[in-house]
C-alpha positions as CSV (number, residue, x, y, z in Angstrom):
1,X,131.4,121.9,122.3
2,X,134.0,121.4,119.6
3,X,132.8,121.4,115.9
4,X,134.2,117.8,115.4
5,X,131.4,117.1,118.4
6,X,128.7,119.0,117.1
7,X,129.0,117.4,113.7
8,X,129.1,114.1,115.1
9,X,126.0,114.9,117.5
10,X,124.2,116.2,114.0
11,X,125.4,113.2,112.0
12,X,123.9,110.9,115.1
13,X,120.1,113.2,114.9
14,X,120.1,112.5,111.2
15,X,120.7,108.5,111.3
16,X,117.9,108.3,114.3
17,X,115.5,110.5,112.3
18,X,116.0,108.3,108.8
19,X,115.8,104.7,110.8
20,X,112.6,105.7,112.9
21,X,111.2,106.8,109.6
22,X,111.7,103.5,108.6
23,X,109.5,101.7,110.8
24,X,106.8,104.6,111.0
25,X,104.2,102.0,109.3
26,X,104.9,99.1,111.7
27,X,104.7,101.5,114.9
28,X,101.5,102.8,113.6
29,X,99.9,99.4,113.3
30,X,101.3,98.0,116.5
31,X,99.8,101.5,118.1
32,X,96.2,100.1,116.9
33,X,96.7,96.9,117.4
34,X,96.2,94.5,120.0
35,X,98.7,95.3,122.6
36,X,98.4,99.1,122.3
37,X,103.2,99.3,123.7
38,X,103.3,102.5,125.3
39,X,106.6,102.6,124.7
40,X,108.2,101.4,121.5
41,X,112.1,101.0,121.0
42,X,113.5,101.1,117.5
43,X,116.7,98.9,117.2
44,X,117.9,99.2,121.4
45,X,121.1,99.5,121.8
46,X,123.1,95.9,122.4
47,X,120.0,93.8,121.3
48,X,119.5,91.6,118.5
49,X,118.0,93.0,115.7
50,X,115.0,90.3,115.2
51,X,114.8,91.0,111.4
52,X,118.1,89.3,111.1
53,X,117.6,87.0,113.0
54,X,114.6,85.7,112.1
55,X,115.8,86.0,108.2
56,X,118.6,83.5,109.9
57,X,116.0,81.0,111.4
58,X,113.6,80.7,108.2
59,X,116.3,80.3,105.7
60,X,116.0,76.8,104.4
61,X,112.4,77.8,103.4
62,X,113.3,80.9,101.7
63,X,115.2,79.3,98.9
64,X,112.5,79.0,96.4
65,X,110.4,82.2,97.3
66,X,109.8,84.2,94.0
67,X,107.2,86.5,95.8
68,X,105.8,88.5,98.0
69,X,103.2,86.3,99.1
70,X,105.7,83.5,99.4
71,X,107.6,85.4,101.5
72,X,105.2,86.0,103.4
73,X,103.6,83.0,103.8
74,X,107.0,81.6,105.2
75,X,108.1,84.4,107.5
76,X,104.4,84.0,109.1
77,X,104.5,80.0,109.3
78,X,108.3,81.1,110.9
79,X,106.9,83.0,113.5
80,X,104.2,81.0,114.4
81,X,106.3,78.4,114.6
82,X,108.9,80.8,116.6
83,X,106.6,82.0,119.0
84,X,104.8,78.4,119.8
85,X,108.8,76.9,121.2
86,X,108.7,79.6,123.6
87,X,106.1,78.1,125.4
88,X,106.7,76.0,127.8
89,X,106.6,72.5,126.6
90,X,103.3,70.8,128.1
91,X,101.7,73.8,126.7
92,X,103.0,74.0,123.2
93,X,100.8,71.0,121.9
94,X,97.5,72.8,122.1
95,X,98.8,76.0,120.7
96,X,100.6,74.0,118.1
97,X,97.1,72.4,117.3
98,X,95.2,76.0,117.2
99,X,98.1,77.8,115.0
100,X,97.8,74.7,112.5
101,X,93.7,75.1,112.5
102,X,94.1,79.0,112.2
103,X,97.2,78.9,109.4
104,X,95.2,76.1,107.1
105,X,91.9,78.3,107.8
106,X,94.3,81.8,106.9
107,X,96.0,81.2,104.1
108,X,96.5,78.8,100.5
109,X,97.9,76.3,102.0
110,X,96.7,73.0,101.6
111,X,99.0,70.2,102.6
112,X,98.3,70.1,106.7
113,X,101.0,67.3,106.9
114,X,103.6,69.3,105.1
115,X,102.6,72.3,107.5
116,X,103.0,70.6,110.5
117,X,106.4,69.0,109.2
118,X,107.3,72.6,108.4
119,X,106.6,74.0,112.0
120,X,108.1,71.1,113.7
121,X,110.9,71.8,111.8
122,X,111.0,75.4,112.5
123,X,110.3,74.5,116.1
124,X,112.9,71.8,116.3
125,X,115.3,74.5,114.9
126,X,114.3,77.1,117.3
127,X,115.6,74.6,120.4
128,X,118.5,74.0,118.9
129,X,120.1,77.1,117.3
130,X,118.3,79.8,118.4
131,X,118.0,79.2,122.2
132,X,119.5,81.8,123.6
133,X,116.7,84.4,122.0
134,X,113.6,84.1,124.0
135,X,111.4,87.2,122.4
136,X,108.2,86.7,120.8
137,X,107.5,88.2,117.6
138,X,104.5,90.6,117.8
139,X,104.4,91.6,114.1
140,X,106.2,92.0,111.2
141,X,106.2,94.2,108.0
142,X,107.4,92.9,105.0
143,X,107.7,94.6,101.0
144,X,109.2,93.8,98.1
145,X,112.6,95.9,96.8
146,X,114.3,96.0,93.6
147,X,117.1,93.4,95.5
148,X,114.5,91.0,97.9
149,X,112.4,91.5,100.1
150,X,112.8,94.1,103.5
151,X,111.7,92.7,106.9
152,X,110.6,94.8,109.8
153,X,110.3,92.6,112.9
154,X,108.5,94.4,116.5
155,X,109.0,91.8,119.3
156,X,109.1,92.0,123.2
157,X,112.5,92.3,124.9
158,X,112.1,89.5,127.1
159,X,110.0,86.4,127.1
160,X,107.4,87.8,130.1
161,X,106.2,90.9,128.5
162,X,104.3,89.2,125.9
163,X,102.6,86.4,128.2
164,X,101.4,89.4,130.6
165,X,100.5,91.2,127.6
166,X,98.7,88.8,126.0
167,X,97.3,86.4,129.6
168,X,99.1,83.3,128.6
């Protein structure tokens, strides 16, 4: 092996070692969690990274987030929301229902109406210009930085693994 290959094949090690040290904490808790992955894939090759793209979808509410709990707060109203217009349709309505119950129950929140305006919004946007990524969101990780805010995202890769994981 040439030494232009072996420096490459070192520089390759290093990057995987610093971006699986990255998500350390979020494969921890998905490890105790519910689901218990056997297998957990840190940015696959040729996949959407769901951080990005689920920064993308809840834009328009992250305008006037100042903090950490607003950030959170949105990204989990974003995922709810997310993961409900994956189902199919004559199911969403009950699972919209519950999620509304559990959110208003969960967090500070105390408009309902601008809650469910807020999800059917997300939902709505979902459909429209996000169809063609069918993963649900299993959990998210998400601190505050001298610039923002960092999002770590842990989803399925396809639509199926999380409804035989979780019997839906």
């Amino acid at each position: 092996m040439s030494a232009r290959k072996r420096n490459k094949a070192k520089r390759q090690r290093k990057a995987n070692r610093r971006k699986h040290s990255r998500f350390e904490g979020l494969e921890r808790k998905l490890k105790e969690g519910v689901l218990k992955p056997d297998k957990i894939l840190v940015e696959p090759e040729g996949v959407a990274r769901m951080s990005e793209v689920l920064e993308e979808f809840a834009m328009p509410f992250l305008g006037s987030v100042e903090t950490l709990e607003e950030c959170e707060r949105v990204f989990s109203v974003a995922v709810l929301a997310w993961n409900v217009a994956l189902f199919p349709e004559d199911e969403q309505g009950k699972t919209y229902e519950a999620i509304i119950d559990e959110v208003m129950a969960e967090s500070k929140l105390e408009d309902k109406e601008f809650l469910k305006n807020m999800v059917s919004l997300l939902i709505a946007r979902k459909n429209s210009r996000f169809a063609e990524y069918n993963r649900f969101i299993i959990d998210l990780d998400i601190t505050s930085t001298p610039t923002g805010f960092n999002l770590k995202v842990a989803s399925t890769l396809e639509k199926d693994t999380a409804r035989r994981c979780l019997d839906i």
